[in-house]
Every structure is written in structure tokens, then in C-alpha cells.
C-alpha positions as CSV (number, residue, x, y, z in Angstrom):
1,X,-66.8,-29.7,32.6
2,X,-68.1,-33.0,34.1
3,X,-69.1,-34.0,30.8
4,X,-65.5,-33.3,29.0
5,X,-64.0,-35.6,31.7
6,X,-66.2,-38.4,31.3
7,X,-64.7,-38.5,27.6
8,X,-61.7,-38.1,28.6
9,X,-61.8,-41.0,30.9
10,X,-63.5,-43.2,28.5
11,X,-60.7,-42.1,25.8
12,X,-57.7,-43.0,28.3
13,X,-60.0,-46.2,29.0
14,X,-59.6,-47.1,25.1
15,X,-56.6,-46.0,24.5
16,X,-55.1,-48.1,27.6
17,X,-57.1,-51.4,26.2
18,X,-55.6,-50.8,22.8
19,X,-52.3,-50.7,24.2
20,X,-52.7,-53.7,26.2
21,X,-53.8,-55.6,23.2
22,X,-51.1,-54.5,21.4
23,X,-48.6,-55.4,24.2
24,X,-50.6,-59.0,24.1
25,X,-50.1,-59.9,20.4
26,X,-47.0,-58.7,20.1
27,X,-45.9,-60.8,23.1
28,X,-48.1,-63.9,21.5
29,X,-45.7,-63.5,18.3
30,X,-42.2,-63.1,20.1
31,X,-43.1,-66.6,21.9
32,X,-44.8,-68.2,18.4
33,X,-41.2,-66.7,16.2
34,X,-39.1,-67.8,19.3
């Protein structure tokens, strides 16, 4: 049980990084078009 929440936490832990890189370049290119 341990186990399957230590991948779960390291899957939130990507999946919140990818979003926040997401978030990053997309707000890079709104102020490079604008």
C-alpha cells in the first residue's frame, strides 16, 4: 500500500511540473506575440 502511494505521489509530482511548464511557456509566448 505504501508502495502504491509513493507512485502516486511521484506521478502527481510530474504531472504538477508538467503543468507548470506548460503554464510557463505558454505565458513566455502570450508576452513574446503581445
Amino acid at each position: 500500500m505504501s508502495r502504491h502511494l509513493r507512485q502516486l505521489g511521484w506521478f502527481v509530482l510530474i504531472w504538477a511540473l508538467s503543468v507548470l511548464a506548460v503554464g510557463t511557456v505558454g505565458l513566455l509566448i502570450r508576452m513574446i506575440l503581445h
